[in-house]
NUNUMAR-5284 format. One record per residue: residue number from 0; residue in one letter; x, y, z of N, C-alpha, C, CB in turn. Coordinates in nm, 4 decimals, padded with zeros to 6 digits, m for minus. Glycine has a CB too. Layout:
<nodes>
<num NUM residuo A nc1 X nc2 Y nc3 Z cac1 X cac2 Y cac3 Z cc1 X cc2 Y cc3 Z cbc1 X cbc2 Y cbc3 Z>
...
</nodes>
This chain:
<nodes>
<num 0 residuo X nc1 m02.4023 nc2 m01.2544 nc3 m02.2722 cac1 m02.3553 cac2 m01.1262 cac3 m02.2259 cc1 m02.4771 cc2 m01.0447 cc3 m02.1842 cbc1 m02.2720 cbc2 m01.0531 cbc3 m02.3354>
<num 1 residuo X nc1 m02.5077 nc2 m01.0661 nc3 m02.0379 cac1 m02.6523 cac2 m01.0402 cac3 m02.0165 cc1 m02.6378 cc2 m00.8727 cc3 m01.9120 cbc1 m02.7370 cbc2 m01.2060 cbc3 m01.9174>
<num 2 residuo X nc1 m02.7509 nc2 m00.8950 nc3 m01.8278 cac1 m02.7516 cac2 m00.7816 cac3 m01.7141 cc1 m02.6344 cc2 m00.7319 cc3 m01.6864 cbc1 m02.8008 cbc2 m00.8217 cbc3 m01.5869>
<num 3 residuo X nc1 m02.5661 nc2 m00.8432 nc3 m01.6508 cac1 m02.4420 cac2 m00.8681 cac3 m01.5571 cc1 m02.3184 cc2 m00.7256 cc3 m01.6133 cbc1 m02.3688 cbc2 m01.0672 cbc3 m01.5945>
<num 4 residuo X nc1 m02.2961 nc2 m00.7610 nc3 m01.7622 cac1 m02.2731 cac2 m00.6934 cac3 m01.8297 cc1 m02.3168 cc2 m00.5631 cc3 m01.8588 cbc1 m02.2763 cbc2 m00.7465 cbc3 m01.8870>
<num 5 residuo X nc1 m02.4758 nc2 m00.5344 nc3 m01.8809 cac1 m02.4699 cac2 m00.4153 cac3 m01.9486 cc1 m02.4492 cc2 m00.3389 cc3 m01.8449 cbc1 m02.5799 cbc2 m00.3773 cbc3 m02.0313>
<num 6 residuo X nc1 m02.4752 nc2 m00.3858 nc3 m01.6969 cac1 m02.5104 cac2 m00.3074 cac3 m01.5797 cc1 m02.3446 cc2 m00.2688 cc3 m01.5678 cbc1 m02.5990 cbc2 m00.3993 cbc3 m01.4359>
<num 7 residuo X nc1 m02.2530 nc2 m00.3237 nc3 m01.6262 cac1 m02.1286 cac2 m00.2733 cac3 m01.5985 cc1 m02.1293 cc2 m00.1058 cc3 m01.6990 cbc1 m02.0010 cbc2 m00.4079 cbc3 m01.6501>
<num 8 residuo X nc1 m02.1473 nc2 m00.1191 nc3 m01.7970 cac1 m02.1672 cac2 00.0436 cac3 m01.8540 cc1 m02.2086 cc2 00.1333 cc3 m01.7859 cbc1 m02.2504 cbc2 00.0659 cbc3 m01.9520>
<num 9 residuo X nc1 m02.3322 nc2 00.1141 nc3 m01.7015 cac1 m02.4094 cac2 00.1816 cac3 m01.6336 cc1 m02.3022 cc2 00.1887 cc3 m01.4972 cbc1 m02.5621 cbc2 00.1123 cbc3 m01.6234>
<num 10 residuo X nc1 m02.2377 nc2 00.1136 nc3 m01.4339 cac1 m02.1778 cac2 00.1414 cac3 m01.3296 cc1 m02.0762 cc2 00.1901 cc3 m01.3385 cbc1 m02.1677 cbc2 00.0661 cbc3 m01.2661>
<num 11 residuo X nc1 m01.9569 nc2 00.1805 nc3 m01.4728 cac1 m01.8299 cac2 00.2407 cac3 m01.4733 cc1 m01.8570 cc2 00.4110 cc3 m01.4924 cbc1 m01.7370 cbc2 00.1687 cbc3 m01.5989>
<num 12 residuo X nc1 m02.0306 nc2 00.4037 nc3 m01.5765 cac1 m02.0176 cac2 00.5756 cac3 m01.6057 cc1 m02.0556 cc2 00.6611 cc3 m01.4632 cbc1 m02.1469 cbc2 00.6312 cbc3 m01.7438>
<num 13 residuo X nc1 m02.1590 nc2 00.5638 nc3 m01.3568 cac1 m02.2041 cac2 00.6388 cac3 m01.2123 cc1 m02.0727 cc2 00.6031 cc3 m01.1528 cbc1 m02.3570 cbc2 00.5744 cbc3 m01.1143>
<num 14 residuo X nc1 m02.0123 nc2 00.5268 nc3 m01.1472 cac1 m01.9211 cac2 00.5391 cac3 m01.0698 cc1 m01.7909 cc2 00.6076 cc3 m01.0879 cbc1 m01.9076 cbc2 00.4408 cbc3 m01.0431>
<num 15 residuo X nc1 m01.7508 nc2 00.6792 nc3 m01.2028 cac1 m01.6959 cac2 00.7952 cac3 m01.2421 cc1 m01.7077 cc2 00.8886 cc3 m01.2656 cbc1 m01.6638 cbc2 00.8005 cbc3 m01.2896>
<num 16 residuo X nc1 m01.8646 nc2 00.9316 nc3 m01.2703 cac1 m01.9211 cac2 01.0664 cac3 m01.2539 cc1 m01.8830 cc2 01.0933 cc3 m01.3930 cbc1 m01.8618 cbc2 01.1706 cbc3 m01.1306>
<num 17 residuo X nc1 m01.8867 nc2 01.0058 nc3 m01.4857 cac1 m01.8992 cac2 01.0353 cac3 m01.6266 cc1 m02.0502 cc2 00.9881 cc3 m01.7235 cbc1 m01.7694 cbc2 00.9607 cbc3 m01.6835>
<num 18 residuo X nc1 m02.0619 nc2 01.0981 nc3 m01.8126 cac1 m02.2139 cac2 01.0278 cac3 m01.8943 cc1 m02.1072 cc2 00.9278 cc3 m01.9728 cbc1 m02.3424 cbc2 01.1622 cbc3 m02.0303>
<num 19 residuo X nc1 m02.2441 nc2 00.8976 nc3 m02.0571 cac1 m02.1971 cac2 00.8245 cac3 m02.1764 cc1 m02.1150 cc2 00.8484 cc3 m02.2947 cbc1 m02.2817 cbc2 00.7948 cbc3 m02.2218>
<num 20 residuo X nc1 m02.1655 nc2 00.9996 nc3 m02.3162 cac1 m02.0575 cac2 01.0346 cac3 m02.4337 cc1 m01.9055 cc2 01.0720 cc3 m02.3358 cbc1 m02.1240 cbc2 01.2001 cbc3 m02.5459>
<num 21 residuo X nc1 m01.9062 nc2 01.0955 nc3 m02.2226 cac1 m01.7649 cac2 01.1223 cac3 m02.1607 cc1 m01.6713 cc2 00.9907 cc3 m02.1912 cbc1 m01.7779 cbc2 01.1498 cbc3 m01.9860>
<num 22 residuo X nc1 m01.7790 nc2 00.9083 nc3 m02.1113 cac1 m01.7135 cac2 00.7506 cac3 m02.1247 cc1 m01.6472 cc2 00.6921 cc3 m02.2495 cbc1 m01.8222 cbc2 00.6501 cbc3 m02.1033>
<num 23 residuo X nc1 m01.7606 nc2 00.7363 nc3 m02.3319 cac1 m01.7150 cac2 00.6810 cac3 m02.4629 cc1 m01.5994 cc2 00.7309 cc3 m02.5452 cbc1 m01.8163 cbc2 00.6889 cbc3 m02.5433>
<num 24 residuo X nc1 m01.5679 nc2 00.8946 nc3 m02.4811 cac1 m01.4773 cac2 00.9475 cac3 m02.5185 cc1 m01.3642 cc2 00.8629 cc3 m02.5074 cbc1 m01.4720 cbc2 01.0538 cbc3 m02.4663>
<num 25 residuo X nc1 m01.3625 nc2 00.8683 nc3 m02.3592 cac1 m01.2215 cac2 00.8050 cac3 m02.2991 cc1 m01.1614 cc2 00.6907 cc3 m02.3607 cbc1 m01.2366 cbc2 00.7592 cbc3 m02.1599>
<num 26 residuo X nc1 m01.2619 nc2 00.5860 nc3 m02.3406 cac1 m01.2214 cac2 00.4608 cac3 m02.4074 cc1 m01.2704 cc2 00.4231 cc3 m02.5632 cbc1 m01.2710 cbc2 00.3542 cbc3 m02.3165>
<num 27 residuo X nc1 m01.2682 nc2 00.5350 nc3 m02.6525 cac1 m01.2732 cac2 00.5422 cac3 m02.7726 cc1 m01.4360 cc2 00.4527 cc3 m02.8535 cbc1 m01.1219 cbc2 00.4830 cbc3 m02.8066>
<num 28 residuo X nc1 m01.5288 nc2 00.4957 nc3 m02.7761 cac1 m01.6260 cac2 00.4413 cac3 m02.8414 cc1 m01.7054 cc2 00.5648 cc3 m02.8381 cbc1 m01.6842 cbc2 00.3116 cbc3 m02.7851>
<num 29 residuo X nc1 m01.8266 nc2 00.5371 nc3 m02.9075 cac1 m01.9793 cac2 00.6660 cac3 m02.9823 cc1 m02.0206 cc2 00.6314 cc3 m02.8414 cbc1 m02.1343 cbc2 00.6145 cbc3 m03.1628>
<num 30 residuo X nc1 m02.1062 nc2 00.7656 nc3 m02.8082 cac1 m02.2360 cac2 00.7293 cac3 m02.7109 cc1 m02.3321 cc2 00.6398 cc3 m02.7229 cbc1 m02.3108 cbc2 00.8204 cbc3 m02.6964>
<num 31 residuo X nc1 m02.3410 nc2 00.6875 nc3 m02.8415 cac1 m02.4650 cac2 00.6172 cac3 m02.9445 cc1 m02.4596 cc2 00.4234 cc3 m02.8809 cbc1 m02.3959 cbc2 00.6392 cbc3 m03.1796>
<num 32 residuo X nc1 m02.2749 nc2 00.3983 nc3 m02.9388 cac1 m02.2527 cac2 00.2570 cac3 m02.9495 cc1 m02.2959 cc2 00.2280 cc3 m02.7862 cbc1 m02.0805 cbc2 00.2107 cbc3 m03.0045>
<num 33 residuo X nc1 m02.2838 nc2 00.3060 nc3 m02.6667 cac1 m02.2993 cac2 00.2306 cac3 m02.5475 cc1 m02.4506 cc2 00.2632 cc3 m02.4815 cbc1 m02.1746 cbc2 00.2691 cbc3 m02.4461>
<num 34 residuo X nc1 m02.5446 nc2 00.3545 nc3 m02.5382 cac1 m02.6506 cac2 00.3640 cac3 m02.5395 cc1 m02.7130 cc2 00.2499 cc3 m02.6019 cbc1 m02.6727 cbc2 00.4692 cbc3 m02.5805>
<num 35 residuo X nc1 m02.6893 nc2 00.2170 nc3 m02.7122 cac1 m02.7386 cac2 00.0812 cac3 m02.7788 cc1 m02.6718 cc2 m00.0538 cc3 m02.6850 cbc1 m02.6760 cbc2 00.0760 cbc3 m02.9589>
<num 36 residuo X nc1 m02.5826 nc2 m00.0609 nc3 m02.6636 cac1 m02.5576 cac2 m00.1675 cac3 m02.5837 cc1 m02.6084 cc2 m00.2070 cc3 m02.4446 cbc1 m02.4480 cbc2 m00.1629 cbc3 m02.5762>
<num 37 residuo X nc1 m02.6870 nc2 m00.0788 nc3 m02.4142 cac1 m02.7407 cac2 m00.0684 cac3 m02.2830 cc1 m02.8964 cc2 m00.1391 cc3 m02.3286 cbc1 m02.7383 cbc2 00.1090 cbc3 m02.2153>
<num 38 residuo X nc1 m02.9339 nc2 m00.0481 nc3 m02.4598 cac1 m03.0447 cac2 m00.0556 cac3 m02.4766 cc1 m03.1020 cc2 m00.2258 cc3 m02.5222 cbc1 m03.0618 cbc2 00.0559 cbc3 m02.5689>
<num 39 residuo X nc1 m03.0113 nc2 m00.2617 nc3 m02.5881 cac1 m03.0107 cac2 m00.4212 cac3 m02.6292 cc1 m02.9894 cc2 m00.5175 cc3 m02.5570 cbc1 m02.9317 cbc2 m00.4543 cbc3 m02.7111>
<num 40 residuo X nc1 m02.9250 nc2 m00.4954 nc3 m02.4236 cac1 m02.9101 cac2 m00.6179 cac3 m02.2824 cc1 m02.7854 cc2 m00.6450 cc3 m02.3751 cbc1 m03.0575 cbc2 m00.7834 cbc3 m02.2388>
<num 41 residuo X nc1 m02.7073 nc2 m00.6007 nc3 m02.4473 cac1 m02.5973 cac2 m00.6609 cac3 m02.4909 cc1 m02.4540 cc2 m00.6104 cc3 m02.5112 cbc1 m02.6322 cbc2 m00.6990 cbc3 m02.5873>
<num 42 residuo X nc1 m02.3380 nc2 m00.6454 nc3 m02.4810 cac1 m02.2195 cac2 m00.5394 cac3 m02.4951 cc1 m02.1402 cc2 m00.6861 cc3 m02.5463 cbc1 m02.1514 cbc2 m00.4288 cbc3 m02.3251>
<num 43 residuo X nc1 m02.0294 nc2 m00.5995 nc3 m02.6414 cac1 m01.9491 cac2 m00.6721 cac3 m02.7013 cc1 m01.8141 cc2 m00.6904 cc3 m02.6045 cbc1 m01.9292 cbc2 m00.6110 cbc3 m02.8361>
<num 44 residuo X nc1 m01.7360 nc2 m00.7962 nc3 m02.6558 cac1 m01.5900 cac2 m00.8574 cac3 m02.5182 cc1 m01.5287 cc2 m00.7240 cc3 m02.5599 cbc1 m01.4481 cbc2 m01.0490 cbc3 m02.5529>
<num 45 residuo X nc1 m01.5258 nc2 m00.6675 nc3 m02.6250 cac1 m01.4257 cac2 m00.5727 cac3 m02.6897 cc1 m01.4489 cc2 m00.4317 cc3 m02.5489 cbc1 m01.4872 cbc2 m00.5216 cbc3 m02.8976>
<num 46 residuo X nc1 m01.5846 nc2 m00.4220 nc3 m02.5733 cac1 m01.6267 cac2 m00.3049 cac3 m02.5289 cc1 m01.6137 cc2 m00.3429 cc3 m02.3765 cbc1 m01.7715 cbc2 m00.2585 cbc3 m02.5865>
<num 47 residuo X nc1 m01.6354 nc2 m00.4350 nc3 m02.2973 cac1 m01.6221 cac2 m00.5076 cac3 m02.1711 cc1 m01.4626 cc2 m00.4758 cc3 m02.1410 cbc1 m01.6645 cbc2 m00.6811 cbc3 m02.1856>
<num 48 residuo X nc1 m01.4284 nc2 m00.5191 nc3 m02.2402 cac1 m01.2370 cac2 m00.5746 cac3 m02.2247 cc1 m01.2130 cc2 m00.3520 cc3 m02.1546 cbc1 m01.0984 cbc2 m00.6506 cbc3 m02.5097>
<num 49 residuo X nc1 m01.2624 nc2 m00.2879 nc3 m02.2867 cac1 m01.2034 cac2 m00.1849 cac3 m02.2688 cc1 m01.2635 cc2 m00.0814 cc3 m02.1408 cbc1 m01.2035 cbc2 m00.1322 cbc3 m02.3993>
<num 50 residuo X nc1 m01.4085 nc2 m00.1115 nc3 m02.0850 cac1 m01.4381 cac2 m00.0091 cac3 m01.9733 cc1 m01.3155 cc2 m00.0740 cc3 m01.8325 cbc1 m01.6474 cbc2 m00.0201 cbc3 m01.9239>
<num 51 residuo X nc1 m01.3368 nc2 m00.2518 nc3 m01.8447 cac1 m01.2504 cac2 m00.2878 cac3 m01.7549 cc1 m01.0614 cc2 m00.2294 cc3 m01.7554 cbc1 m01.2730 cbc2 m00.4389 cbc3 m01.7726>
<num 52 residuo X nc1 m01.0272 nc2 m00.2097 nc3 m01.8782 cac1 m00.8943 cac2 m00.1528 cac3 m01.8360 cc1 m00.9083 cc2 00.0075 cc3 m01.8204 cbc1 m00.7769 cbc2 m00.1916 cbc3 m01.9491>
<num 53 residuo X nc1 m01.0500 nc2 00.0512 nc3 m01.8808 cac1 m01.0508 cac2 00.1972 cac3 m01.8117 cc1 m01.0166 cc2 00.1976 cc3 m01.6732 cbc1 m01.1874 cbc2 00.2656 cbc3 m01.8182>
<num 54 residuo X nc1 m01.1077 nc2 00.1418 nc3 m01.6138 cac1 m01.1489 cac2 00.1679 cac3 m01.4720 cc1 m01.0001 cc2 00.1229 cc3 m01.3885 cbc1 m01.3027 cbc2 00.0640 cbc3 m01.4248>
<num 55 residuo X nc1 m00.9447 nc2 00.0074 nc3 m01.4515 cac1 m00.8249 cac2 m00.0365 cac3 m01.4026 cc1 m00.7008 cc2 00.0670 cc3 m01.4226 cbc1 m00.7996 cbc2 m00.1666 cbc3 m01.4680>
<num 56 residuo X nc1 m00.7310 nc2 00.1334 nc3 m01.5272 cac1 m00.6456 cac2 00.2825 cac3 m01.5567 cc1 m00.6124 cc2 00.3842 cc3 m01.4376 cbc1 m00.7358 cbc2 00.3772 cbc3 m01.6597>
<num 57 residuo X nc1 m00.7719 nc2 00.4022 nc3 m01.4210 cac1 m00.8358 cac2 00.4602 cac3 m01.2924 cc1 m00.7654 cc2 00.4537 cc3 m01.1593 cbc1 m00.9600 cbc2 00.3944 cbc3 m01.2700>
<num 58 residuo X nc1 m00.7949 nc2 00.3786 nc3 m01.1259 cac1 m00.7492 cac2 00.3371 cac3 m01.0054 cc1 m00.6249 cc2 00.3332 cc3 m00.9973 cbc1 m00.7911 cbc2 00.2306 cbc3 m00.9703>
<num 59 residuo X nc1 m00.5126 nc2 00.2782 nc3 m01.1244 cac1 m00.3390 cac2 00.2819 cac3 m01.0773 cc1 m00.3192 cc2 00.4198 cc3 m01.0700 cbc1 m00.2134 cbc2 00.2113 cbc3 m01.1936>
<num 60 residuo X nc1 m00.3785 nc2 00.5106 nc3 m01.1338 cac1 m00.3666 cac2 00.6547 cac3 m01.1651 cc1 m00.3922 cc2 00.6833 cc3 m00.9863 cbc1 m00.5013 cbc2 00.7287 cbc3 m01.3031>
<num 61 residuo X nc1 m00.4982 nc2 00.6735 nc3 m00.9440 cac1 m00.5243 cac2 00.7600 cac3 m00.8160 cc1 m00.4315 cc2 00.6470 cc3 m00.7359 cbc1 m00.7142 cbc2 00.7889 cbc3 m00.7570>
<num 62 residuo X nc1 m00.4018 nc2 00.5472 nc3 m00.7258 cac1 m00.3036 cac2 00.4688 cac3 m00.6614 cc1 m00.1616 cc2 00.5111 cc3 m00.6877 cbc1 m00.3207 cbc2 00.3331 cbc3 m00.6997>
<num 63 residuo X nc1 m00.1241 nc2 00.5906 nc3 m00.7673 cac1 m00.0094 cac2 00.6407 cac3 m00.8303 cc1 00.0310 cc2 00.7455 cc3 m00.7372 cbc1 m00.0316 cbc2 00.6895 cbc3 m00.9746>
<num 64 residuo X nc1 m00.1267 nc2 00.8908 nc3 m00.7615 cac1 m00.1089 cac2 00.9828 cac3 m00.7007 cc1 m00.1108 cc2 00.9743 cc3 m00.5422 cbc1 m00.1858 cbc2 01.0568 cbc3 m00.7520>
<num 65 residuo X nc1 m00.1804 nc2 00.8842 nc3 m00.4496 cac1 m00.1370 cac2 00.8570 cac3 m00.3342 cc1 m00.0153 cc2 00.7842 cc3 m00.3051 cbc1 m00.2225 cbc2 00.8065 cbc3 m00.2853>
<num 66 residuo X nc1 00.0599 nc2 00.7568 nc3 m00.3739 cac1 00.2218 cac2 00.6845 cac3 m00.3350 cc1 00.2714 cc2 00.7681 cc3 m00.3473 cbc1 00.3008 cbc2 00.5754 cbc3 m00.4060>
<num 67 residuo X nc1 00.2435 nc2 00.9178 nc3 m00.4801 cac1 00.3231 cac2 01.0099 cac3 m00.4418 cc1 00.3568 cc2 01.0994 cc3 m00.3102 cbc1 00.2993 cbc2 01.0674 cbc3 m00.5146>
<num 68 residuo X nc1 00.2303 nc2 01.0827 nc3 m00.3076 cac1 00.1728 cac2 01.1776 cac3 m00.1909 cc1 00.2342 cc2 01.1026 cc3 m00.0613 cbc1 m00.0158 cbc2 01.1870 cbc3 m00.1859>
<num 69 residuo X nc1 00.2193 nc2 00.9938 nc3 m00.0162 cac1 00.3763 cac2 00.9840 cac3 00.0724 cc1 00.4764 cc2 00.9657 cc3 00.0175 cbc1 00.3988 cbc2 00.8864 cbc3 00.1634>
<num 70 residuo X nc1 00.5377 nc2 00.9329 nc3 m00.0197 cac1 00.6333 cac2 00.9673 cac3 m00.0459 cc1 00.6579 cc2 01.1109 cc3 m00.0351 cbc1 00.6503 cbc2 00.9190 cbc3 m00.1416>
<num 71 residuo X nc1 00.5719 nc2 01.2157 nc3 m00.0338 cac1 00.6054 cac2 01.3515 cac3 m00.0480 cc1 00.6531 cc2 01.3937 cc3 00.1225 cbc1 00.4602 cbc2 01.4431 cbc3 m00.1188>
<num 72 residuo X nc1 00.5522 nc2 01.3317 nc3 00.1797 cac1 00.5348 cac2 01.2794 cac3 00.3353 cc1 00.6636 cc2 01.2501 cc3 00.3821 cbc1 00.4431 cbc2 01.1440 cbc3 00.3561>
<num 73 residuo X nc1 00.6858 nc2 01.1631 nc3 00.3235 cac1 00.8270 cac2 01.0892 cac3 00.3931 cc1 00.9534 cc2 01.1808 cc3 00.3996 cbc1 00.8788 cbc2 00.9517 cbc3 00.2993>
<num 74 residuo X nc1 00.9692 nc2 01.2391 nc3 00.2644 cac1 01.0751 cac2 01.2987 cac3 00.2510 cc1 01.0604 cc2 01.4432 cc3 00.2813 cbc1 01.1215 cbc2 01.2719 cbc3 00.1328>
<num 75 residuo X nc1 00.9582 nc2 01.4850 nc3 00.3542 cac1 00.9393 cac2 01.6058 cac3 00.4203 cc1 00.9816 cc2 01.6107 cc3 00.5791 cbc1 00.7957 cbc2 01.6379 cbc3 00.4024>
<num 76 residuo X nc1 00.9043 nc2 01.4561 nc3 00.6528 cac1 00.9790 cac2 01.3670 cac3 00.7746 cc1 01.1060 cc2 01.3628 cc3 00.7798 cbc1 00.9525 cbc2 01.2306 cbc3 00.7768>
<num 77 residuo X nc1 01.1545 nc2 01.3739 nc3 00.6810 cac1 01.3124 cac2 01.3222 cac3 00.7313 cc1 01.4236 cc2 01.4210 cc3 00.7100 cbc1 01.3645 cbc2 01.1870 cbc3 00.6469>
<num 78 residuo X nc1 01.3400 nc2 01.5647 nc3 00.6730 cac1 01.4163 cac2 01.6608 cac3 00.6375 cc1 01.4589 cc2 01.7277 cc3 00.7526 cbc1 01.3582 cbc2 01.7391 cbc3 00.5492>
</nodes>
């Protein structure tokens, strides 16, 4: 569980415009725990498993709010 990995911590928090303690909020871990995991080249499946269904959270969420959003479209079209 090398680079590949820790560089995912580092990318789910820049690529959400969240620090570490935000992150860690969300998906229920310490700063501390993903500062050390950064700091050690090492992250646990647990902690992997959970930024990946963050981010996957993420995305159905803003995929959610754009289906609403036509749909809001549509039924404004046809009024």
């Amino acid at each position: 569980m090398e680079d590949k990995e820790v560089h995912l911590v580092k990318r789910v928090s820049k690529e959400l415009g969240l620090t570490y303690k935000e992150l860690g909020e969300k998906i229920g871990y310490s700063e501390s725990i993903l500062r050390q995991s950064v700091s050690k080249n090492k992250i646990s499946s647990q902690l992997k498993r959970a930024l990946e269904l963050y981010v996957e959270t993420v995305k159905l969420k803003e995929e959610k709010k754009e289906t609403e959003r036509i749909k809001d479209l549509i039924k404004t079209f046809f009024k």
